[in-house]
C-alpha positions, 0 to 999 in steps of 0.5 A, spaced: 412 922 384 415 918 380 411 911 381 405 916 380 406 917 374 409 911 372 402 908 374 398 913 369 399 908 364 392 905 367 388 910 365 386 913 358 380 916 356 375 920 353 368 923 355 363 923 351 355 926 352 349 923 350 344 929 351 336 929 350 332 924 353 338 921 355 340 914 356 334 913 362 329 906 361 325 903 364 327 895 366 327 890 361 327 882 363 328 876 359 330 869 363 335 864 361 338 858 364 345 855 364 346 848 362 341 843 358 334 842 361 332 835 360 331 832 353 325 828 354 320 826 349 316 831 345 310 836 347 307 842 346 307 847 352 304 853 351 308 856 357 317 856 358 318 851 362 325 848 364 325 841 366 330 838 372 331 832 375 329 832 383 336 832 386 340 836 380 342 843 382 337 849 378 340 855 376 336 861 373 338 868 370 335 874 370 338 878 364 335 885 365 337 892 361 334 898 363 338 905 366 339 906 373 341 899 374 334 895 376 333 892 382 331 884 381 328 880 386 325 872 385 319 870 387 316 864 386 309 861 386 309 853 386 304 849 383 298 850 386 300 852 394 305 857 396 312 855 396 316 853 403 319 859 406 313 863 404 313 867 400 321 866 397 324 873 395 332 872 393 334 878 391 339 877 386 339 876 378 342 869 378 337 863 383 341 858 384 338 851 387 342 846 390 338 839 390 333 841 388 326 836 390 320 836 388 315 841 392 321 847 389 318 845 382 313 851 380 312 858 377 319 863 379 318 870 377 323 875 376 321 882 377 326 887 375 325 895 376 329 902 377 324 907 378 322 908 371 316 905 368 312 900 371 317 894 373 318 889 368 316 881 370 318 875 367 317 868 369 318 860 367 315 853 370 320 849 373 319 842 372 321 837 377 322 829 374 322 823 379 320 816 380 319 813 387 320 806 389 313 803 387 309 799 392 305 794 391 298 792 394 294 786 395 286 786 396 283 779 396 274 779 395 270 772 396 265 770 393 258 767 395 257 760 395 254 759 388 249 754 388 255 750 392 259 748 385 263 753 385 267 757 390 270 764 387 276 767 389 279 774 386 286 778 387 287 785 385 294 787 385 295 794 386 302 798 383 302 806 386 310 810 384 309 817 385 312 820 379 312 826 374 311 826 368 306 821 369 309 813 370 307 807 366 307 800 369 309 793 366 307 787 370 311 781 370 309 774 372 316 771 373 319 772 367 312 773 363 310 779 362 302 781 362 299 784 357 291 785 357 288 779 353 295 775 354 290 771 359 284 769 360 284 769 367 288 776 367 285 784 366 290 789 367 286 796 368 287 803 371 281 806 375 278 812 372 279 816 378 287 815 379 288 815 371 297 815 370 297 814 378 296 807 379 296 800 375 292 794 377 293 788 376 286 783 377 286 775 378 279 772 376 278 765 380 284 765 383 288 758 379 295 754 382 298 757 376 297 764 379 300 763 384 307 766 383 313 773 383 309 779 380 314 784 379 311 791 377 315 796 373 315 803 373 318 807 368 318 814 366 321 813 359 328 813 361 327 821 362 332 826 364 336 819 365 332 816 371 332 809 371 326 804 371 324 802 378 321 795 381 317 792 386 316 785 387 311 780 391 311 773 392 303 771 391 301 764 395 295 760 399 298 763 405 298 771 403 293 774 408 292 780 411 295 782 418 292 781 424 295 783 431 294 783 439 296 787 445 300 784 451 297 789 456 291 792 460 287 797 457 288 802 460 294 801 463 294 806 469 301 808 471 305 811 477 309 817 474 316 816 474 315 808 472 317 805 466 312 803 461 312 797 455 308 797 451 307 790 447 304 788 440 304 782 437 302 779 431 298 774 430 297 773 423 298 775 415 303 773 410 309 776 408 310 777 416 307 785 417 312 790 420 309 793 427 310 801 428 306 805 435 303 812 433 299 816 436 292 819 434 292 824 429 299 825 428 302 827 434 309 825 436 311 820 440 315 821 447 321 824 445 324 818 450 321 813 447 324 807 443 320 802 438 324 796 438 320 792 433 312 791 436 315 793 443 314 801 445 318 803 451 316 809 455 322 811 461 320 815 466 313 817 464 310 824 466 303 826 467 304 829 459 306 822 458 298 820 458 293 818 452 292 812 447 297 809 443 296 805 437 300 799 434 299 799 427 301 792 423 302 792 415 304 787 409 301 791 404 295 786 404 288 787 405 288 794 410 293 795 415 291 792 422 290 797 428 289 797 435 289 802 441 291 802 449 291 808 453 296 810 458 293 814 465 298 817 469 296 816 476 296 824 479 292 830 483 292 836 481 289 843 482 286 842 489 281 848 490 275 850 495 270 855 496 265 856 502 257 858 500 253 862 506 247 859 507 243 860 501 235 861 503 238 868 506 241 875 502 246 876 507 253 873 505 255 872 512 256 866 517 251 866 522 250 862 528 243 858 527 245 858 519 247 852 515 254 853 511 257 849 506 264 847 504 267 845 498 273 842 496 275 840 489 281 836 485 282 833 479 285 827 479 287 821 475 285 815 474 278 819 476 275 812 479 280 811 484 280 819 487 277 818 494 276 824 499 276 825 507 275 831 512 278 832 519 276 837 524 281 841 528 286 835 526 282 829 527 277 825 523 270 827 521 265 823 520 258 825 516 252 825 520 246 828 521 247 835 522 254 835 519 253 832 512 258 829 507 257 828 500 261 826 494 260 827 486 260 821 482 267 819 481 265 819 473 265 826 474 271 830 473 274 834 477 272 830 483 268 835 489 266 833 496 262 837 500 261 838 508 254 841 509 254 844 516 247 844 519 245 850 524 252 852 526 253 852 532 259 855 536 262 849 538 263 848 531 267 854 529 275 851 528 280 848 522 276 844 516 281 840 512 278 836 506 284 831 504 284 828 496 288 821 495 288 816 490 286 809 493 291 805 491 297 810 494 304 811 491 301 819 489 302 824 496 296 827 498 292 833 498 290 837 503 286 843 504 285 847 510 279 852 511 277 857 517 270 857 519 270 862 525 267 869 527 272 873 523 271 868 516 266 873 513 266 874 506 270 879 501 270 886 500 274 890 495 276 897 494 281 902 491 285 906 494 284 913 494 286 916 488 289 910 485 283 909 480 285 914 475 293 913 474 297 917 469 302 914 467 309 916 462 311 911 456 316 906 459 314 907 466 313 901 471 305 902 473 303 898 479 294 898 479 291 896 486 285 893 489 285 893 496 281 886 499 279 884 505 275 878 508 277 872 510 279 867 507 282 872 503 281 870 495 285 871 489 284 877 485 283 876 478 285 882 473 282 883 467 281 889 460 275 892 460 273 892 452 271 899 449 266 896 443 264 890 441 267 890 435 273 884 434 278 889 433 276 892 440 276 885 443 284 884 441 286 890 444 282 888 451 288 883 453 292 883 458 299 886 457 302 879 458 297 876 451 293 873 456 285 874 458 286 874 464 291 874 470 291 872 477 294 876 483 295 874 490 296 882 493 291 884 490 297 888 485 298 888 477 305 891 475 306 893 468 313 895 466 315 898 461 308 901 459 306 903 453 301 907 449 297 901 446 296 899 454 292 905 456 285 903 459 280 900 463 282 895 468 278 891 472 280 887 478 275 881 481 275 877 487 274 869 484 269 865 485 275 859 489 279 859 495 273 864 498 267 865 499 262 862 493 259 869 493 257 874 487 265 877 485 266 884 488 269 888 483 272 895 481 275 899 475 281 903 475 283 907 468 290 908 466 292 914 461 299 912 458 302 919 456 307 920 450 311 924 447 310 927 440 311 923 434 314 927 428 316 926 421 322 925 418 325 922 422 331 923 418 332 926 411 337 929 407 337 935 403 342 937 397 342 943 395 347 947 391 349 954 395 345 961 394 338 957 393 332 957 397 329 951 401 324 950 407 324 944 411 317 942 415 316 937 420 309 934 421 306 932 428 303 925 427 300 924 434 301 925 441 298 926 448 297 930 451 296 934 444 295 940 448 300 945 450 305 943 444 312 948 443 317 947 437 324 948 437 329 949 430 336 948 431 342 949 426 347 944 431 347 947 438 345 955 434 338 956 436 334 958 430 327 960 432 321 958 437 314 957 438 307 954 439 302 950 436 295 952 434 289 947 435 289 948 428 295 947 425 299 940 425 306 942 422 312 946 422 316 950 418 324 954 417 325 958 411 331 959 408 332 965 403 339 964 400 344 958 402 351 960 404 356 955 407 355 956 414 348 953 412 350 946 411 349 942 418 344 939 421 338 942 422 333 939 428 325 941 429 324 939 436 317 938 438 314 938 446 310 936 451 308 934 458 312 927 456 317 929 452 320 931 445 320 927 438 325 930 433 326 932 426 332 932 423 335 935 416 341 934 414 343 940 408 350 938 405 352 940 398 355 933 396 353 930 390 350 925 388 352 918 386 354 915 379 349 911 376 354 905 372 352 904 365 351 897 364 348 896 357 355 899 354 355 894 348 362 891 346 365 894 354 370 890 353 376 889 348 382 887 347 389 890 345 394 885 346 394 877 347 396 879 355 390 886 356 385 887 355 381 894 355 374 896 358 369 902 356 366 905 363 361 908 362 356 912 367 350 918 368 350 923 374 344 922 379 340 929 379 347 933 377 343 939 378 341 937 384 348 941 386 353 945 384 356 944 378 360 937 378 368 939 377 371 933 376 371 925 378 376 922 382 377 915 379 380 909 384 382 902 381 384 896 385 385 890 382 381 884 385 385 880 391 390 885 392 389 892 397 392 898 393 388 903 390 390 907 384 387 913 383 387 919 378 381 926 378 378 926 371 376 934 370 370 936 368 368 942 362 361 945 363 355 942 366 352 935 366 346 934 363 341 928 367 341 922 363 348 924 360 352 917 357 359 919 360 364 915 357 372 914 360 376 908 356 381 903 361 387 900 357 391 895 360 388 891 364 391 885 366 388 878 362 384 875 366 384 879 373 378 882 376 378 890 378 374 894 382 372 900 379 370 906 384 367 913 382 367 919 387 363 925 384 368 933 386 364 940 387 366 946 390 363 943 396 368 937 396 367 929 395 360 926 394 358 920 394 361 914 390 359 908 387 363 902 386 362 896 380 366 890 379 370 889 372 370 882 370 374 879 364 370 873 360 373 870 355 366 867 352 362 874 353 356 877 350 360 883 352 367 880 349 371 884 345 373 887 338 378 882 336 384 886 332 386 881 328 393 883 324 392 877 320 390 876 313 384 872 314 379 870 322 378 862 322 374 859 327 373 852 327 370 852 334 376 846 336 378 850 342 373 851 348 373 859 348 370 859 341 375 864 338 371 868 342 364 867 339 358 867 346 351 865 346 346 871 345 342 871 351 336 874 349 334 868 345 330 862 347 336 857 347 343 856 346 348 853 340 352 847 343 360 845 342 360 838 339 364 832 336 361 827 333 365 822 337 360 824 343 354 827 340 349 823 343 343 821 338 340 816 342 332 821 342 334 824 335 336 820 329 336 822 322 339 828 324 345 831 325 353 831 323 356 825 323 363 829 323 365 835 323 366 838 315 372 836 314 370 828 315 373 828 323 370 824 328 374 827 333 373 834 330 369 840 334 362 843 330 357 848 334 350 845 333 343 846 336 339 841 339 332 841 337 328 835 342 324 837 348 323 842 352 324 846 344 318 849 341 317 851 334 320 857 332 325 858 338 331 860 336 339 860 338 343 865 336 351 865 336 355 872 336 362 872 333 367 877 336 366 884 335 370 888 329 371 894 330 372 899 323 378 905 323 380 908 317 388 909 317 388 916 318 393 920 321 391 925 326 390 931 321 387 928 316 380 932 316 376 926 312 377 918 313 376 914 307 370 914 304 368 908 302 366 902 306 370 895 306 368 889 303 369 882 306 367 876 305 364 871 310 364 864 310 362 857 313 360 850 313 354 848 315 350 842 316 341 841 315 339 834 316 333 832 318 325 832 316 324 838 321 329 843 319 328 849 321 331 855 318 339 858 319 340 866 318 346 870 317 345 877 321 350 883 320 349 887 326 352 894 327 354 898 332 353 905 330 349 911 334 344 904 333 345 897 333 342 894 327 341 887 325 340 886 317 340 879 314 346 877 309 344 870 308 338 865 310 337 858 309 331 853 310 328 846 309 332 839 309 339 840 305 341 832 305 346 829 310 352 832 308 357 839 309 355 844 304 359 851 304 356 858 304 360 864 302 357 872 302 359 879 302 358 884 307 360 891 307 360 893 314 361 902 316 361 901 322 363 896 329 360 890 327 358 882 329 357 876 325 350 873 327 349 866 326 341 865 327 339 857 328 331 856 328 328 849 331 323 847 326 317 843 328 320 837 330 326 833 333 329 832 327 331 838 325 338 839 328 342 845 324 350 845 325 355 850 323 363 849 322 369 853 320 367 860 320 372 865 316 373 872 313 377 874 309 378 880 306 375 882 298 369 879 295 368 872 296 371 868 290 366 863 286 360 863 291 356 857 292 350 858 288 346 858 296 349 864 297 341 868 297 344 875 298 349 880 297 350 887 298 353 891 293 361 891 294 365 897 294 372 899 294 376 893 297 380 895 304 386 892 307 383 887 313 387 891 318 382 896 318 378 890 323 382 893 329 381 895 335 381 902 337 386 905 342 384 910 347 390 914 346 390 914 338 383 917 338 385 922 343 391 924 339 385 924 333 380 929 337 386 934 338 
């Protein structure tokens, strides 16, 4: 017990309400991104957009506000197409990319909601910078012979770098650099269909001096830092586009398993054009294959091996050279037969004194060398006048032969075998045997008795059968017979396995595992090969897939508080069949109540009158037939709801001592009259990284209004330790549902804290990296920037800025903001001091607080030079029931280059921050900065005559009354 209540420092508080609307909004969503876009050179948008260089690692925020906390999602749209990953969601506040490239330049949305309103939506264009590696290419054109003086020659040099923003090119010949009308003999142009894409260079009557090294440059401006990049080409009397042969047949046929080589060479072009194969359009070469310079080697080639193949030469000089050889892998495959009866009789039988006819058919490759023989009973077969033996034009593909039976005759009854082979071997034959007797006859199909019609469970395995007789005996092919003509109708007609169609060589479709979408008409059909070449037999069988009822809910829960009444309903969706339906509710195992369904009615109910604690549980709906039962299921509990966390508390965070800190926890109660009244709250902490949980109940006076802000204060906690804060709300029935939010300690917070500082004046001259507890705002378009003049990099703004701290140090830290590219005229950048908080020193039983308000005096040091100044304004804003912001001082326009000082009172009455306000003007020089910021107590002293405002000063409090107020003191005071 003792280490119990030794732990109880941890937790101090107070609980507050906000009745009313409460404190309830809709989402709100701003985006802002961490570090510095690029500076480039300036441009109007009439859109945010943030620029990167491709390869750098892009980090965005979502800031929202809004109660319940929103849900935020990232979504992305890219420049002109969808992006990667389709339609990219991360559902995060921070969107982080790690190197990114070019194709992740685009249009990202943040979407935040929380159920209240519409969703709130915000985006911004993420500009991707890059320059690639230019190329060049060289297009020669030859004239006409000219009355035979003159013979003219012209060279274009074309410059392509794919870049944005857009590139620029320079051409150099040698060290000389070509500029358009330097040369008479040079035109340098852009072609209008490729403007900012392409530079072209234009030699007119080609001369010895131009022969020579082009270098062309291509450059971005030194934009986000990327570097200019180069291409250069040596131009002589031999420069020459390629030309290329192939040492190979064509087409080169090929036994499989067999090595293949492929061969080009190049037998011209200047530079010496680099080789590659590819094949037609686009498809990956062998997986096996290996591309050494112009030789393609293919091992152990497979039938999927075949088809053309292209050598492709390239120099950059004129168009590429290419030329194509094809690949055949020798092989047979499919070998198939089919027996017609004589044609000029309607009966489909084999008769003696009739004529038949056998045909046999194989795919073969290459289809030239497909050659075919008959045997009779084993022996060879020779074509003759009443056996006759014909084939098709070995152009045609598949390749069938046909052996004609003139009058058969009994003598001729016996085994015909048709053999397929390629004519120059290394491939194993075919061979295809067909009975011709008096028990060949042709197909016939049926259904066995009483397997026509099949009912089936869902799950079931079901096996559908067609009985077929003959000889020879064909295969049977399976198919889905369409209910309607409609599109829809003709997707559901597939077969179980997505297929159109399937074979079967028993006559026998099995589907497993049945399902309700596979209820229909199936058709079996005798094919047209290996059999009889007659009209297909075919017959019908109607499968019925019956299922169990589908139900909604599922599952739901149910709060309620005792003694109220409620009723639960579960609604039929479907089912079949959907006669004969019962219905079943139960409390657990307790029967409650039975029934069946009307034709008219498609739901259930169970009615509650007065619920008492032997009616928590779970309560089940079962709704039956022939197949089975589908279920609902109601879970009635009487716990509460979650805590929503509260996280637009402003100025959450403050500090006691240099080594604690203390947090303003915060939150609202989820439907708080959902349930009995919320007795107390057990509160839990744990600091990040270590397992103990320390926890302490919280009681609770009366009942909790919906949107009520409830408020409990948390001293001591470690600087600069994380905790996990976890909130369970307590009823009669027990513990609810809790909720858990993680505190972090930030120095350079917008949430930082009151400072309490016991001194006789606050100084920041921003020499130390935490800003004496200044943080950006991050509602506003950009940020303030921590600089010394001995690192400020002026390169893209001269003429504005400090060249040192006030105090003429070089080394000395100011803040300032940075006006160039991406920044538009009117953007602003915000700095917040700590917050102070006021507290007169009254002693518990006072009943009245001081009644005038404090007079301070704020002071600093600023700095406006440049031609596109802007505006600097000072803001005090308050925090009391609302926040205001009221302006105590502005400044616009160039002040020369030089640190002036500015001093204004402010009469603060309530918690407040100073807020330093920095407007970009409407260029680049317009840099402001800020530098040795104090306040002191009393009025100012001999103000600067740029002091433009100044409330009226009351009465003079000490400066402890900036003080943090302690958790303890204010509980003492409310007793």
């Amino acid at each position: 017990m003792g280490l119990v209540f030794g732990l109880l420092w941890l937790f101090t508080g107070f609980l507050q309400g906000v009745h009313g609307q409460g404190v309830y909004a809709p989402p709100t969503v701003r985006i802002v991104h961490s570090g510095q876009a690029c500076n480039v050179e300036e441009e109007r948008y009439s859109e945010r957009v943030y620029t990167i260089r491709e390869g750098e690692t892009l980090e965005l925020q979502c800031l929202v506000t809004g109660h319940p906390r929103p849900q935020v999602r990232w979504t992305k749209t890219a420049g002109g197409a969808s992006d990667r990953q389709g339609d990219s969601s991360l559902h995060n506040e921070t969107l982080r990319i790690e190197t990114i490239s070019r194709h992740q330049g685009g249009r990202y949305y943040c979407k935040a909601e929380n159920g209240l309103g519409s969703p709130a939506i915000r985006s911004i264009r993420v500009d991707v910078y890059y320059l690639d590696d230019p190329v060049i290419t060289v297009h020669q054109s030859v004239g006409e012979a000219k009355e035979q003086f003159y013979f003219e020659r012209t060279v274009f040099l074309r410059c392509v770098a794919n870049s944005n923003p857009p590139v620029h090119y320079t051409w150099r010949r040698g060290r000389e650099v070509l500029t358009q009308g330097s040369d008479s003999g040079v035109e340098i142009y852009e072609p209008f269909f490729t403007q900012g894409e392409t530079k072209i260079l234009k030699l007119k009557n080609l001369r010895p001096q131009d022969y020579a090294d082009y270098t062309c440059v291509s450059s971005v401006r030194n934009v986000c830092g990327i570097a200019d990049k180069s291409a250069l080409f040596g131009l002589n009397n031999r420069t020459a586009p390629p030309s290329i042969k192939l040492l190979l047949d064509d087409p080169l046929v090929v036994n499989p398993g067999e090595t293949v080589t492929l061969v080009c060479v190049a037998s011209g072009g200047d530079p010496p054009p680099a080789l590659t194969w590819v094949k037609p359009g686009g498809e990956e070469l062998p997986k096996r294959s290996v591309i050494n310079g112009g030789t393609l080697t293919v091992p152990a080639v497979t039938v999927e091996d075949s088809g053309a193949y292209s050598c492709v030469a390239s120099n950059n000089v004129g168009n590429p050279a290419k030329k194509s050889t094809t690949i055949l892998v020798r092989g047979l495959r499919k070998g198939r037969f089919w027996i017609t009866p004589d044609p000029y009789h309607n009966d489909d039988n084999i008769q003696i004194g009739r004529e038949v006819k056998i045909s046999c058919q194989v795919e073969a490759t290459p289809p030239e060398e497909l050659q075919f023989s008959w045997l009779k009973n084993g022996r060879p077969l020779r074509s003759s006048e009443r056996m006759v033996i014909t084939h098709t034009d070995t152009d045609v593909s598949p390749g069938t032969t046909n052996l004609d039976i003139i009058d058969l005759k009994f003598t001729d009854f016996g085994t015909y075998t048709c053999v397929a082979s390629l004519r120059n071997g290394g491939i194993p034959e075919i061979s295809i045997d067909v009975n011709i007797s008096s028990t060949t006859v042709p197909p016939e199909l049926t259904v066995p008795r009483g397997r026509s019609h099949l009912i089936a469970q869902e799950g079931d395995t079901v096996d559908l059968q067609c009985l077929v007789s003959g000889k020879p005996k064909p295969i049977i092919l399976w198919s889905r017979v369409e209910e309607s003509g409609t599109a829809a109708a003709a997707a559901a007609a597939l077969m179980p396995d997505g297929s159109a169609q399937t074979e079967s060589y028993d006559g026998v479709l099995r589907i497993s595992n049945v399902t309700r979408g596979m209820s229909g008409t199936y058709r079996c059909q005798t094919s047209q090969y290996n059999g009889f070449n007659v009209k297909p037999r075919e017959a019908l069988i109607q499968l019925v897939v019956q299922f169990p009822p589908t139900v909604e809910p599922v599952y739901t829960e149910i709060r309620q508080a005792l003694g109220r009444a409620f009723s639960l309903t579960c609604r039929l969706l479907r089912a079949h069949p959907a006669r004969l339906l019962r219905y079943e509710w139960k409390l657990g195992s307790r029967l409650l109540t039975v029934g069946q369904f009307s034709d008219q009615k498609d739901d259930t109910s169970y009615h509650v009158r007065a619920l008492n604690r032997e009616g928590y549980g779970e309560y089940t709906c079962d709704i039956t037939n022939e197949a089975g039962a589908g279920r609902c299921t109601f879970l009635v509990t009487g716990k509460a709801y979650a805590p929503e966390f509260y996280y637009d508390t402003y100025s959450a965070l403050w500090q006691n001592r240099p080594r604690v800190y203390g947090f303003k926890l915060q939150w609202t109660q989820m439907e708080p009259n959902a349930v009995d009244r919320i007795l107390a709250y057990r509160l839990g902490i744990r600091q990040m990284g270590q397992s103990r949980w320390w926890e302490q109940e919280i009681p609770m006076e009366g009942s909790i209004q919906k949107g009520e802000l409830l408020t409990y204060n948390l001293t001591e906690l470690v600087k600069p330790e994380s905790y996990l804060v976890r909130l369970t709300p307590i009823t009669r029935y027990g513990e609810g549902d809790a909720t858990e939010r993680i505190i972090t300690y930030s120095g350079t917070s917008s949430q930082t804290s009151p400072v309490n500082p016991h001194l006789r004046e606050f100084q920041c001259g921003f020499e130390d990296e935490a800003l004496c507890l200044f943080s950006q705002d991050k509602t506003d378009e950009f940020d303030w920037t921590r600089h010394s003049a001995a690192t400020r990099d002026t390169k893209y703004t001269p003429n504005t800025g400090p060249s040192s701290d006030h105090t003429g140090s070089k080394q000395g830290f100011y803040m300032y903001i940075e006006t160039s590219r991406p920044r538009l005229e009117g953007d602003k950048a915000r700095l917040l001091s700590p917050t102070f908080n006021m507290n007169s020193r009254t002693s518990s039983s006072t009943s009245s607080a001081v009644s005038n308000s404090p007079t301070y005096c704020f002071a600093f040091f600023y700095h406006m030079y440049g031609k596109h100044i802007g505006a600097l304004n000072v803001f005090l804003r308050q925090k009391g029931q609302t926040v205001t912001d009221t302006s105590v001082w502005s400044l616009t326009g160039n002040q020369g280059d030089r640190w002036r000082q500015a001093k204004v009172n402010i009469h603060p009455t309530a918690a407040f921050q100073m807020v330093m306000e920095g407007v970009r003007g409407s260029g680049i020089e317009g840099d402001i900065a800020i530098d040795d910021v104090t306040i002191e107590e009393g009025e100012c002293k001999d103000p600067p005559p740029n002091n433009l405002r100044s409330l009226a000063p009351p009465s003079s409090p000490h400066i402890w009354q900036l003080c943090i107020t302690l958790s303890l003191a204010l509980i003492g005071q409310q007793r």
